[in-house]
PyMOL commands that place a pseudoatom at each C-alpha (Angstrom):
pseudoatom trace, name=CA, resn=UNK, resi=1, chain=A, elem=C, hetatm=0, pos=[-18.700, 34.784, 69.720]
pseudoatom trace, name=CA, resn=UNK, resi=2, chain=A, elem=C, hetatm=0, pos=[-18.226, 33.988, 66.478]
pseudoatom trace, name=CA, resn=UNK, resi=3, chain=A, elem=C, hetatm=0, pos=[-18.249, 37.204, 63.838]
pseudoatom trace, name=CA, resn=UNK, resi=4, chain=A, elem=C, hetatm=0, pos=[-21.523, 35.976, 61.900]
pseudoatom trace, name=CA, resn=UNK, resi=5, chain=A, elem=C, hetatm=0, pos=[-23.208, 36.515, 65.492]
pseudoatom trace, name=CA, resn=UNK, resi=6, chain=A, elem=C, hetatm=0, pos=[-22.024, 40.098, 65.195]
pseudoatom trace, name=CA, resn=UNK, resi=7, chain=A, elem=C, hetatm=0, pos=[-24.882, 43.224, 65.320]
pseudoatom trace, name=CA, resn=UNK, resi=8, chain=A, elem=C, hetatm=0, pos=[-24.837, 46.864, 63.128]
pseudoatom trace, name=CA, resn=UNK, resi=9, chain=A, elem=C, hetatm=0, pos=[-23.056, 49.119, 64.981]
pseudoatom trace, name=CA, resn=UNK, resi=10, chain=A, elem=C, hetatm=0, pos=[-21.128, 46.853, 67.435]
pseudoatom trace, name=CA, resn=UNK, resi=11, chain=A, elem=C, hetatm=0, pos=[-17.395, 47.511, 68.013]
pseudoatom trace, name=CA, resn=UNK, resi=12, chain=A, elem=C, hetatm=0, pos=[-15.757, 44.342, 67.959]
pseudoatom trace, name=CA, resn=UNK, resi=13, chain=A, elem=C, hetatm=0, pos=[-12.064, 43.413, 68.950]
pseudoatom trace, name=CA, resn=UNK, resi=14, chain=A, elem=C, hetatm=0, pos=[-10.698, 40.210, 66.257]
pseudoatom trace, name=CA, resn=UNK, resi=15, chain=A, elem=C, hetatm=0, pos=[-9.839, 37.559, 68.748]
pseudoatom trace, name=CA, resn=UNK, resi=16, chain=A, elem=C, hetatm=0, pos=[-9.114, 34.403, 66.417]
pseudoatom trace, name=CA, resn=UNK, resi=17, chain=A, elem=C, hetatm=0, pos=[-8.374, 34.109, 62.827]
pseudoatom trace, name=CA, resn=UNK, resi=18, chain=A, elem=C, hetatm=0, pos=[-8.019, 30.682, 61.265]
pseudoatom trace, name=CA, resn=UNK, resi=19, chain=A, elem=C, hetatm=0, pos=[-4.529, 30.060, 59.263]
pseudoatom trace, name=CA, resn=UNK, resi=20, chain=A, elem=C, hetatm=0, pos=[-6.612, 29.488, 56.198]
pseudoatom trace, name=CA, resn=UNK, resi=21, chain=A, elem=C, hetatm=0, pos=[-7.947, 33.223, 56.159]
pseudoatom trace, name=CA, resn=UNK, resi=22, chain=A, elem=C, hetatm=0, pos=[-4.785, 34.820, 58.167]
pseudoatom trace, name=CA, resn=UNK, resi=23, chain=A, elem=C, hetatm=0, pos=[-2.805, 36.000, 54.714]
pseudoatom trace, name=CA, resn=UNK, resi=24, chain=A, elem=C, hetatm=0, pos=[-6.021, 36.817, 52.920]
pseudoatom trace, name=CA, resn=UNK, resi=25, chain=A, elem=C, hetatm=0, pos=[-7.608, 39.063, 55.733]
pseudoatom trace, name=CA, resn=UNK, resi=26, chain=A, elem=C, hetatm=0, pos=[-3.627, 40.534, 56.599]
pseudoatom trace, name=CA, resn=UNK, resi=27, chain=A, elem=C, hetatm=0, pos=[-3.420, 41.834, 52.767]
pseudoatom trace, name=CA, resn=UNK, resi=28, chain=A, elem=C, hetatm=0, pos=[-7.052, 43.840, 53.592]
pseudoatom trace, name=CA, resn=UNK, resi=29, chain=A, elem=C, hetatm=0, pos=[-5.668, 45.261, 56.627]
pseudoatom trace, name=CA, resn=UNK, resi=30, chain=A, elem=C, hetatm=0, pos=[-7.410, 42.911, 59.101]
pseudoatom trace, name=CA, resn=UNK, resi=31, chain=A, elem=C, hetatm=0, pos=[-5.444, 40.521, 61.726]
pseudoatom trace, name=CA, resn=UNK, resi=32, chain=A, elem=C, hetatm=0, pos=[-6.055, 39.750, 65.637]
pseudoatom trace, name=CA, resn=UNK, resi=33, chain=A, elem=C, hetatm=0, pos=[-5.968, 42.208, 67.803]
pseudoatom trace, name=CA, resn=UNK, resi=34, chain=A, elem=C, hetatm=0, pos=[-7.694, 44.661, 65.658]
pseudoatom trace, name=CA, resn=UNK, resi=35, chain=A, elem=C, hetatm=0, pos=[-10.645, 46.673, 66.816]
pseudoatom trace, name=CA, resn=UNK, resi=36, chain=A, elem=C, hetatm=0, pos=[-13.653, 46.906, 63.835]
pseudoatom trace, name=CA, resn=UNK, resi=37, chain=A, elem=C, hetatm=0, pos=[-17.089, 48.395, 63.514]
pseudoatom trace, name=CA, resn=UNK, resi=38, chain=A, elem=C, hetatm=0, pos=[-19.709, 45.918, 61.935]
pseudoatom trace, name=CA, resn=UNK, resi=39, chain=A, elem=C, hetatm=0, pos=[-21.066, 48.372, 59.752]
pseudoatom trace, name=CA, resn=UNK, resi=40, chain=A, elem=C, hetatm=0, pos=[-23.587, 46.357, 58.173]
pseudoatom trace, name=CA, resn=UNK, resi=41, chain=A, elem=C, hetatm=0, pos=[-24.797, 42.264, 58.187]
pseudoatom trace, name=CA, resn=UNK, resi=42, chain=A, elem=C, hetatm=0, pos=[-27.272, 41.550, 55.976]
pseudoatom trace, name=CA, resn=UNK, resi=43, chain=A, elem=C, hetatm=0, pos=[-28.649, 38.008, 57.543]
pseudoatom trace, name=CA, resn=UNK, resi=44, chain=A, elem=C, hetatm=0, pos=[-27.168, 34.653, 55.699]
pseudoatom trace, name=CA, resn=UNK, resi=45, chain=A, elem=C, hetatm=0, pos=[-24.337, 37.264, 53.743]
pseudoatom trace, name=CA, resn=UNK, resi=46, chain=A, elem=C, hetatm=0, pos=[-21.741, 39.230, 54.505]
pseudoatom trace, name=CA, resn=UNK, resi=47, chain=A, elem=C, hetatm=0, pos=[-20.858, 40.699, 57.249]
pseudoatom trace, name=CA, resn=UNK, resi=48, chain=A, elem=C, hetatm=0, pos=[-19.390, 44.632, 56.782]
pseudoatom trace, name=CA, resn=UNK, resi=49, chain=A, elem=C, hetatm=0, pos=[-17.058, 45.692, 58.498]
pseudoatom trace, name=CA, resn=UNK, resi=50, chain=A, elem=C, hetatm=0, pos=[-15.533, 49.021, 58.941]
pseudoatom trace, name=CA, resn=UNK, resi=51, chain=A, elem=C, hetatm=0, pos=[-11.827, 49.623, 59.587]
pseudoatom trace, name=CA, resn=UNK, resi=52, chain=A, elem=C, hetatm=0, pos=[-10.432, 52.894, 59.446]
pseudoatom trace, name=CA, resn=UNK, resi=53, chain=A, elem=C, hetatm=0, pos=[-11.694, 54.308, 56.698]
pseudoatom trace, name=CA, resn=UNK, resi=54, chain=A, elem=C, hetatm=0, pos=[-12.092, 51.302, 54.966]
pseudoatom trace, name=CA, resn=UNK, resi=55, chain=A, elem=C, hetatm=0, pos=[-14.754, 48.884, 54.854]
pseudoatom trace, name=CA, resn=UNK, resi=56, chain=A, elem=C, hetatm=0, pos=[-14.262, 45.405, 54.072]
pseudoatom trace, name=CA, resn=UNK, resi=57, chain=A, elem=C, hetatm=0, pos=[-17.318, 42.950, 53.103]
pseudoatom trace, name=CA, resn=UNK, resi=58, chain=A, elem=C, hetatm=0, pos=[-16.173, 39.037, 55.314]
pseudoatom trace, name=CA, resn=UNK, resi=59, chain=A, elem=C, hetatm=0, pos=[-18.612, 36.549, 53.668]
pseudoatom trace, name=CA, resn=UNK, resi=60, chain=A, elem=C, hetatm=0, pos=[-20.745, 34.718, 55.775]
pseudoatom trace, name=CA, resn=UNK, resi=61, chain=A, elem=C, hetatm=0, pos=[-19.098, 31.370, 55.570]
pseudoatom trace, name=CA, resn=UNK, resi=62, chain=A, elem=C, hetatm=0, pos=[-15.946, 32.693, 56.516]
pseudoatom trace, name=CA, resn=UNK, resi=63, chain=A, elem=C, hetatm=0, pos=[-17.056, 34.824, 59.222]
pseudoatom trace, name=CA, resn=UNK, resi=64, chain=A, elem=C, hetatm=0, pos=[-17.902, 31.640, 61.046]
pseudoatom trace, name=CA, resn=UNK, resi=65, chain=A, elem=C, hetatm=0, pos=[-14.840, 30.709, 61.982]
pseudoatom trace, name=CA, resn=UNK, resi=66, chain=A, elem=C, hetatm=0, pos=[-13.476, 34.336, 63.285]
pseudoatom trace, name=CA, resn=UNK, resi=67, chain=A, elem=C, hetatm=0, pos=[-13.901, 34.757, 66.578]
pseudoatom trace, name=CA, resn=UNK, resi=68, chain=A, elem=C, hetatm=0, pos=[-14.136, 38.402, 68.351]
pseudoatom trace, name=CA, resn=UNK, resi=69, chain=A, elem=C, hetatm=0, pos=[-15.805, 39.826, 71.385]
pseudoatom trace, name=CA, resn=UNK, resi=70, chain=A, elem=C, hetatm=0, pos=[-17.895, 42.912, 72.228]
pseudoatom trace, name=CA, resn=UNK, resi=71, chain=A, elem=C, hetatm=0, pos=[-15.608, 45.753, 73.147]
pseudoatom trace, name=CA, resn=UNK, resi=72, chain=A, elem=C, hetatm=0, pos=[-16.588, 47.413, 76.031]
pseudoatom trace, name=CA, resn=UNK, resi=73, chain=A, elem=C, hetatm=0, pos=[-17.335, 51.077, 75.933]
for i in range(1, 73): cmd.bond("trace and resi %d" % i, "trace and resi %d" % (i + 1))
show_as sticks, trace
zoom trace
């Protein structure tokens, strides 16, 4: 699914990243493989999401084109 799809309080593991937002998402801490928390989505903005103990705001247009998945448990 695509990260815009994403729900408060799912964990999430970052599948796909497009090259265009790769360097820009690596310099927040954020690349594939990484497992987030969407703290927050507020619906046609950005989507929150919560990284250690960071939390990093991924505008909706952008979150688009990342693809995660659901982790389980």
């Amino acid at each position: 699914m695509q990260l815009d799809q994403a729900k408060s309080g799912q964990s999430l593991n970052i599948n796909e990243i497009p090259s265009e937002l790769k360097s820009n998402l690596i310099r927040l801490g954020i690349c594939e493989g990484d497992r987030v928390l969407c703290a927050s989505k507020i619906p046609g903005g950005p989507v929150v999401l919560q990284k250690d103990l960071q939390e990093i705001a991924i505008g909706n247009s952008y979150a688009k084109l990342i693809k995660v998945e659901q982790c389980k448990s």
